[in-house]
mmCIF file of the C-alpha atoms, coordinates in Angstrom:
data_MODEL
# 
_entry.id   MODEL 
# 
loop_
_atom_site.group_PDB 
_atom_site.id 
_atom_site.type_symbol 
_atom_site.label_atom_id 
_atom_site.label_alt_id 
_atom_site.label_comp_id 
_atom_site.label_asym_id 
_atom_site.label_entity_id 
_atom_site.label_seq_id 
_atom_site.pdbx_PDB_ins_code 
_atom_site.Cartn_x 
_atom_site.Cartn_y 
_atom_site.Cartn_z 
_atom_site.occupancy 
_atom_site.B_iso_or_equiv 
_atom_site.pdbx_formal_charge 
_atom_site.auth_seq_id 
_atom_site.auth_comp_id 
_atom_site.auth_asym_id 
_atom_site.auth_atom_id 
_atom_site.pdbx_PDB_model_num 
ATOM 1  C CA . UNK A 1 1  ? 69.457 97.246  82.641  1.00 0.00 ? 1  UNK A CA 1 
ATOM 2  C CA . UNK A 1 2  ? 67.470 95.198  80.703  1.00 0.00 ? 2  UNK A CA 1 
ATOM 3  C CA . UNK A 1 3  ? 67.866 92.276  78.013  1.00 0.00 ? 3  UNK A CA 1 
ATOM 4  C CA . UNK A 1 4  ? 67.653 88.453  77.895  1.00 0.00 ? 4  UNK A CA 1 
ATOM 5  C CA . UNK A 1 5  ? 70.035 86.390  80.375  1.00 0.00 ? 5  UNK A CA 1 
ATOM 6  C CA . UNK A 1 6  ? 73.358 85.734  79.665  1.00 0.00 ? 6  UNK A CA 1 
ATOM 7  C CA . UNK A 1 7  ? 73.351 88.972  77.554  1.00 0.00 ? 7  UNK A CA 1 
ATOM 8  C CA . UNK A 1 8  ? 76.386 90.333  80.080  1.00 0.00 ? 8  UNK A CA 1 
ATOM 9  C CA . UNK A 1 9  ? 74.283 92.660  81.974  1.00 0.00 ? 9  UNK A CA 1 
ATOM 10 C CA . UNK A 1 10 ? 76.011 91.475  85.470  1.00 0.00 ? 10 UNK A CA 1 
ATOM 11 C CA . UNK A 1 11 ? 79.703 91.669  84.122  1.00 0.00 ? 11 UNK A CA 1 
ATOM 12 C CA . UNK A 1 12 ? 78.976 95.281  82.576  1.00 0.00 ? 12 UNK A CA 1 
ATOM 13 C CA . UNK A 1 13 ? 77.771 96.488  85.827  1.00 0.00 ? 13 UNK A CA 1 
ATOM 14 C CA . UNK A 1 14 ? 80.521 95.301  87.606  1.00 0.00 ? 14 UNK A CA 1 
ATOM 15 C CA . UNK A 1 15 ? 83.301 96.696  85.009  1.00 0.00 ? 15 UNK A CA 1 
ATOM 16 C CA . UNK A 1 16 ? 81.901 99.655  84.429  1.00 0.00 ? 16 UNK A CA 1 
ATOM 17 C CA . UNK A 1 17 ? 83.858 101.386 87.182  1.00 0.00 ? 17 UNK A CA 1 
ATOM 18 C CA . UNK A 1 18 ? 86.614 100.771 85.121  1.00 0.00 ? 18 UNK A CA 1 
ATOM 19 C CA . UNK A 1 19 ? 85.890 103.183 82.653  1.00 0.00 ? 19 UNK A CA 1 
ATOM 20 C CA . UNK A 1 20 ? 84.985 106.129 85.162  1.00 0.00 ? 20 UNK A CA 1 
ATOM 21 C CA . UNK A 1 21 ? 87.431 108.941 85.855  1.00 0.00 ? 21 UNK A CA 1 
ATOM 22 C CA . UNK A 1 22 ? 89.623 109.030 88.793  1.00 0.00 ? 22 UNK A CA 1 
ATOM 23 C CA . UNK A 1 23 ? 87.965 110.250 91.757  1.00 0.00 ? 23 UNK A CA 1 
ATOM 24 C CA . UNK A 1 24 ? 88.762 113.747 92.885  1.00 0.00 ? 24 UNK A CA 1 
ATOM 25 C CA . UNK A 1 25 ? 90.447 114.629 95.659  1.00 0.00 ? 25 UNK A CA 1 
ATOM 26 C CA . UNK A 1 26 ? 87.484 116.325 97.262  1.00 0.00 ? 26 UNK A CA 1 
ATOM 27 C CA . UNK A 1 27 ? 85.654 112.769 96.308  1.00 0.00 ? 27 UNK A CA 1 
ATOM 28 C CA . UNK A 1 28 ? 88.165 110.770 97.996  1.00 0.00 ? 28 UNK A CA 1 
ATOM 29 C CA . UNK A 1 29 ? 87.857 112.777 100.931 1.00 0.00 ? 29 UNK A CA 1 
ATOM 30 C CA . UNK A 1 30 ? 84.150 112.655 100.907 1.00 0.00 ? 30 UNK A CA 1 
ATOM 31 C CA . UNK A 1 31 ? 84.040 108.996 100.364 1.00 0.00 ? 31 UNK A CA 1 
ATOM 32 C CA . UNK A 1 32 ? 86.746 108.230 103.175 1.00 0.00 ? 32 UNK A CA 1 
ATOM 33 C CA . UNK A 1 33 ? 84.688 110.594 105.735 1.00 0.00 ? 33 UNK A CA 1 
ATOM 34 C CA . UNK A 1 34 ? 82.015 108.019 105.052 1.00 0.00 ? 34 UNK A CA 1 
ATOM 35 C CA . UNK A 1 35 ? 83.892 105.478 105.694 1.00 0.00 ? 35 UNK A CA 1 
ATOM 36 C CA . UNK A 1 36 ? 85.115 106.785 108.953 1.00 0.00 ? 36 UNK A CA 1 
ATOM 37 C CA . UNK A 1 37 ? 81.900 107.693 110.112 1.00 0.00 ? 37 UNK A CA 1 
ATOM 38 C CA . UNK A 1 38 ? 80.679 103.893 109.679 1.00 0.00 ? 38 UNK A CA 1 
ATOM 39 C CA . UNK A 1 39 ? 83.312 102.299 111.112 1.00 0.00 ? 39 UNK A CA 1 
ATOM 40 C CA . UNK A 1 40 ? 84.734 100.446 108.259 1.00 0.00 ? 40 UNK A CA 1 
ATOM 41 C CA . UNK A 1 41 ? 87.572 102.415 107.277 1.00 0.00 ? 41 UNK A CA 1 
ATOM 42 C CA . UNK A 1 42 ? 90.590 100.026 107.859 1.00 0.00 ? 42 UNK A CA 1 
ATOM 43 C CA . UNK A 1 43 ? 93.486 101.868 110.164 1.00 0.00 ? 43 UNK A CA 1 
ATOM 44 C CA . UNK A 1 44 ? 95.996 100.950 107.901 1.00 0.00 ? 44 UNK A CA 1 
ATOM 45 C CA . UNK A 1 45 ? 94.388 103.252 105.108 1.00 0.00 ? 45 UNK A CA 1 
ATOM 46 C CA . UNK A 1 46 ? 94.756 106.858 104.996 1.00 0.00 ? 46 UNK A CA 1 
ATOM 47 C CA . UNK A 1 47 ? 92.517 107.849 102.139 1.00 0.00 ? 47 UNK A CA 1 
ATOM 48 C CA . UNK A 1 48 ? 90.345 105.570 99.744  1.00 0.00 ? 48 UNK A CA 1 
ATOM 49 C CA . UNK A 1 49 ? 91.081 106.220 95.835  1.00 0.00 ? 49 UNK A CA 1 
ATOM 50 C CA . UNK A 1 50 ? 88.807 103.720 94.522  1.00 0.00 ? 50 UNK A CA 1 
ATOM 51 C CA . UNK A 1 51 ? 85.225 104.003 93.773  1.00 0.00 ? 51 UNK A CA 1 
ATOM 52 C CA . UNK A 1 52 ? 83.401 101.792 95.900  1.00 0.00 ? 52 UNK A CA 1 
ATOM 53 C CA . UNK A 1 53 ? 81.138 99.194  94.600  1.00 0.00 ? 53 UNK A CA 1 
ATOM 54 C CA . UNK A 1 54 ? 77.925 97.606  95.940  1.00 0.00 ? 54 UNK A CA 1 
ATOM 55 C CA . UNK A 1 55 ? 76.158 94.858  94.484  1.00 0.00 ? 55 UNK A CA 1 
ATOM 56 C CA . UNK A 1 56 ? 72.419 94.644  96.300  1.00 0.00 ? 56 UNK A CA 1 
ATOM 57 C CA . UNK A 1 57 ? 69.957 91.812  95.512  1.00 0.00 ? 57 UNK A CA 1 
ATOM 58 C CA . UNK A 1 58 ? 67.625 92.988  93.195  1.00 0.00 ? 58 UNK A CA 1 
ATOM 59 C CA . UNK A 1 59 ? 64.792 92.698  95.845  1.00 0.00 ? 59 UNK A CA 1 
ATOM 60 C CA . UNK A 1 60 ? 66.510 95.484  98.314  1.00 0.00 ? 60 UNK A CA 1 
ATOM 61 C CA . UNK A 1 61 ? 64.214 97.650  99.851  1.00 0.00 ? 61 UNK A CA 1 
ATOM 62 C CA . UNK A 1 62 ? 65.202 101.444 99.959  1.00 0.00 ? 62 UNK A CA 1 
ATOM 63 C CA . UNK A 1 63 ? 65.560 101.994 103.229 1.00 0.00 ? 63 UNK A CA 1 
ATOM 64 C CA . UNK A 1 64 ? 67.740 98.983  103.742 1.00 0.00 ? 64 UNK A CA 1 
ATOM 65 C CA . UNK A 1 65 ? 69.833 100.423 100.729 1.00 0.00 ? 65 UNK A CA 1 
ATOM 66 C CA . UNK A 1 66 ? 70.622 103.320 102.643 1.00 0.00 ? 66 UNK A CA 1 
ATOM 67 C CA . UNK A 1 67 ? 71.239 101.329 106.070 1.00 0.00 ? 67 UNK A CA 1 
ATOM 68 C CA . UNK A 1 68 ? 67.947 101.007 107.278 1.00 0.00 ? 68 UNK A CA 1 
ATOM 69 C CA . UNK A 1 69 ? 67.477 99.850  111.349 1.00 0.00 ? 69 UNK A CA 1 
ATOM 70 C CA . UNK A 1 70 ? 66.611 101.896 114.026 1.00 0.00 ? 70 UNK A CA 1 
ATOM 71 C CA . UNK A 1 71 ? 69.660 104.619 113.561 1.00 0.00 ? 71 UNK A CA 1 
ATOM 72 C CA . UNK A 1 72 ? 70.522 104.420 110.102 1.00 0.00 ? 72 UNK A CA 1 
ATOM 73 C CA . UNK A 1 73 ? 74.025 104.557 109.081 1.00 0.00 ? 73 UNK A CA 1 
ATOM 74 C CA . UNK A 1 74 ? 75.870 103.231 105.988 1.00 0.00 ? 74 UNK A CA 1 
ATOM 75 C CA . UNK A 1 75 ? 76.771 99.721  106.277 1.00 0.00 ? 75 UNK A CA 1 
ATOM 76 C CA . UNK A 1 76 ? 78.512 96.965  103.881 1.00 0.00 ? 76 UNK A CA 1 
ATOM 77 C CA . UNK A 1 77 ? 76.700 94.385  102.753 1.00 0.00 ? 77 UNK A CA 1 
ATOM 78 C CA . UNK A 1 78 ? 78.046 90.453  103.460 1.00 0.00 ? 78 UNK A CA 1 
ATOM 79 C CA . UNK A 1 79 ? 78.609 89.866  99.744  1.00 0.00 ? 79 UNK A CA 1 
ATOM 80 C CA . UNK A 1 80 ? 80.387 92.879  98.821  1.00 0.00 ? 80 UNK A CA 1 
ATOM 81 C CA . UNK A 1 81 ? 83.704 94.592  100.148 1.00 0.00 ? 81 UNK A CA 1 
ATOM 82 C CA . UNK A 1 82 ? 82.787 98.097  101.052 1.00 0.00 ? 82 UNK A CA 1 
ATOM 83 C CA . UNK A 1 83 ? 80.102 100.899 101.124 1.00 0.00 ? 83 UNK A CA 1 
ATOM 84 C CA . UNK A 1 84 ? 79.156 100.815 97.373  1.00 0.00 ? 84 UNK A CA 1 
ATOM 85 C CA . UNK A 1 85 ? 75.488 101.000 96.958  1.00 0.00 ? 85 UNK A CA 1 
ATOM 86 C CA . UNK A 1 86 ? 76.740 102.850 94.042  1.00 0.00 ? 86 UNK A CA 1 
ATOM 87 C CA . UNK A 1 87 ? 80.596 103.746 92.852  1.00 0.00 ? 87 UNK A CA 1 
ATOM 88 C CA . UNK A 1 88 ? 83.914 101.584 93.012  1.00 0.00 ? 88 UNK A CA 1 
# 
């Protein structure tokens, strides 16, 4: 996105989740799986219904978007709350 600061570029990215459809069950599932498969899936939750969100600095390289390291694997980020390089 691009305009001049304090144009609400940041508070549109974050809220436009909001305005998405519901996930699918088949997205849910392919979501949690993800989850799962990284570890971060907490035991209490069965399935994940909310998009997940990621916020990455703006100087991110791509193959530390995509979990990067010597066996890549998705990963969270310290800032945000769970693997959302791109939904919540």
């Amino acid at each position: 996105m691009l305009g001049s600061p304090g144009s609400g570029k940041t508070m549109m990215a974050r809220r436009i989740s909001s305005i998405l459809p519901d996930l699918s069950f088949e997205e849910a599932l392919e979501i949690t799986k993800i989850h799962s498969i990284a570890g971060i899936l907490s035991k209490d939750t069965s399935i994940i219904t909310k998009r997940p969100y990621r916020a990455p600095h703006h100087t991110v390289s791509a193959s530390s978007l995509v979990g990067g390291g010597r066996i890549p694997k998705p990963r969270r980020n310290k800032s945000s709350t769970l693997w959302s390089t791109i939904f919540r």
